[in-house]
Each structure stands twice: as C-alpha cells, then as structure tokens.
C-alpha positions as CSV (number, residue, x, y, z in Angstrom):
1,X,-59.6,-28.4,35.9
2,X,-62.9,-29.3,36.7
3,X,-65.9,-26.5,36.2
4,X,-69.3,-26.9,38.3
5,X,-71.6,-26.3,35.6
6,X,-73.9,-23.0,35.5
7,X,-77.5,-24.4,36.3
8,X,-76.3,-25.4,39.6
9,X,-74.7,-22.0,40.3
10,X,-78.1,-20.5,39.3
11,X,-79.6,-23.1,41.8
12,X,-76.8,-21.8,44.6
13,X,-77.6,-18.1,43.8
14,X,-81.5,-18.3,43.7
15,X,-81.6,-20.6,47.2
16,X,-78.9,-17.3,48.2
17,X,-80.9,-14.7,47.1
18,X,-83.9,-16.0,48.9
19,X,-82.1,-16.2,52.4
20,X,-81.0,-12.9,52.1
21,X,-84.8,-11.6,51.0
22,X,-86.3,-13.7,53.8
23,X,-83.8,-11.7,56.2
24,X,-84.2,-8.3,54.8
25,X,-88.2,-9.0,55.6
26,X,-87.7,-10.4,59.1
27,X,-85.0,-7.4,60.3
28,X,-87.5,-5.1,58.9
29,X,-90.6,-6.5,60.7
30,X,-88.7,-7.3,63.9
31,X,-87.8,-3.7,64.1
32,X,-90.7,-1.9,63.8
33,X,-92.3,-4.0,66.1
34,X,-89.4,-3.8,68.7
35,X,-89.9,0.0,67.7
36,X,-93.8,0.3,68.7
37,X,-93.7,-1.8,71.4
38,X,-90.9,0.1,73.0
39,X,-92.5,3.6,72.2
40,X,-95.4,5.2,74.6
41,X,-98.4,5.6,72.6
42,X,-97.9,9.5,72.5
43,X,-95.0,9.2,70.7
44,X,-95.7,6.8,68.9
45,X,-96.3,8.3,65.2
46,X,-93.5,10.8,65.5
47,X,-91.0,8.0,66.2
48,X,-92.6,6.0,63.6
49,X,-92.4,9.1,60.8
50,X,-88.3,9.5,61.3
51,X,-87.9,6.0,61.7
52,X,-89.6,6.0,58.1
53,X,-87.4,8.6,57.0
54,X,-84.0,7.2,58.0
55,X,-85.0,3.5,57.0
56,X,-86.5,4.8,53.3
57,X,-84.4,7.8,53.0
58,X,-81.0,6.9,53.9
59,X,-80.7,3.7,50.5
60,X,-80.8,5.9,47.9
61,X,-77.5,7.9,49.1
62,X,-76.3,4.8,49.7
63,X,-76.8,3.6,46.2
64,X,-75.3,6.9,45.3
65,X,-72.4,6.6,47.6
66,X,-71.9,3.0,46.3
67,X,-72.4,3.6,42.8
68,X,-69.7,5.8,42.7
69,X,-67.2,3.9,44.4
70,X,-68.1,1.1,41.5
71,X,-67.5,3.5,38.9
72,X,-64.2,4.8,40.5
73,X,-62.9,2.1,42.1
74,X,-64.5,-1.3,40.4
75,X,-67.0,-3.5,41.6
76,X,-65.1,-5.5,44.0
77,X,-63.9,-2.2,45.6
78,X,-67.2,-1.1,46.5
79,X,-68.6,-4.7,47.3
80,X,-66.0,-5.4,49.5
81,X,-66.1,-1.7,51.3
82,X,-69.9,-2.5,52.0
83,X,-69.1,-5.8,53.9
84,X,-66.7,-4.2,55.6
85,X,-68.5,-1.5,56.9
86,X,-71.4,-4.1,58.0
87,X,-69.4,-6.1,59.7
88,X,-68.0,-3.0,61.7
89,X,-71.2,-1.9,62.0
90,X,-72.7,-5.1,63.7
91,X,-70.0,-5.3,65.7
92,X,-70.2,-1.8,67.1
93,X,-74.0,-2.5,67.8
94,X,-73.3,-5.4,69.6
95,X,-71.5,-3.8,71.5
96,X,-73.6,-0.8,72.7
97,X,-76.0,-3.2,73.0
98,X,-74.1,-4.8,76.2
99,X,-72.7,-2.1,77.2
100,X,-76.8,-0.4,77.6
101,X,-77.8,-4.3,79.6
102,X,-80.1,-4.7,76.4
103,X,-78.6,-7.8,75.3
104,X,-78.5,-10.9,77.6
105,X,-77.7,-14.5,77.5
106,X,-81.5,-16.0,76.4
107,X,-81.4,-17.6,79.8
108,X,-81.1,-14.2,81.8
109,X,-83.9,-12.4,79.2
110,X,-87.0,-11.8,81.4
111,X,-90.3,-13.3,79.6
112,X,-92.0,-10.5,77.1
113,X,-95.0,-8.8,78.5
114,X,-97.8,-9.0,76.7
C-alpha cells in the first residue's frame, strides 16, 4: 500500500488548523457585534457581562465534561460525541432561527441600517 508521507500531512493539518482559527475569530467577532448592535444602549453592558460569562465560563466545563469522557470512553468516543452534539446543535439553531423570521433567503434580508 501506498503511504502519503508525513510532511504533507503536517502541510494538511497546519492549512486545517488555520481555517478553523480563522473561524473561531470571525463567529466570535460577528457575535458580539450582532450582540451590541441588537442591544439598546441601556442594556448594553449587562448583556455584554453574561454574554462574557456564558462564552468564557461555559469551556472550561466543557474541557471537563470532555476530558472525562476521553479518559472513560477513549478519544474517539469523546471526539465523535462533540461533533455530534454540534451538528445537533446547529441544526436546532437553524431552525429557531426560521421559526423566529430571523433568517431569510439573502434576497428577502432588508439592507442593514447604519
């Protein structure tokens, strides 16, 4: 059998790795921007202070959660859980998201106001 050899894996997993870092950075900015901009300006830092708090707070019991499931279940157990449950996850939001009118073929999206 024929083996791809490892420098153009590393190659694969650092163009990967970036993708996924540039996304991480985008979701995060587009959200708290869709978050202030949606927000009246009284409320602003309160929202902003448990939005904080869920975003930050909630990783490390994840890390917990899936550290454990590594330890107990393997790797691939806790890997594959985590996709799962994002997919699910995304899926559900999609959903509310049309169910509330909030998300609309790009051609029905009135312009932004600025």
């Amino acid at each position: 059998s024929t083996q791809v050899p490892h420098y153009l894996h590393r190659a694969l997993e650092r163009v990967l790795l970036f993708g996924v870092g540039f996304g991480m950075i985008l979701i995060t900015a587009m959200s708290n921007i869709s978050i202030q901009r949606q927000v009246p300006d009284r409320l602003r830092g309160r929202v902003m202070s448990v939005y904080v708090t869920v975003f930050s707070g909630a990783t490390p019991i994840g890390g917990l959660f899936s550290g454990w499931l590594a330890k107990h279940y393997g790797a691939d157990f806790a890997w594959g859980l985590g996709a799962v449950l994002a997919g699910f996850s995304t899926v559900w939001a999609w959903q509310e998201l049309r169910r509330a009118g909030l998300w609309a073929p790009r051609a029905a999206r009135p312009p932004l106001a600025m």
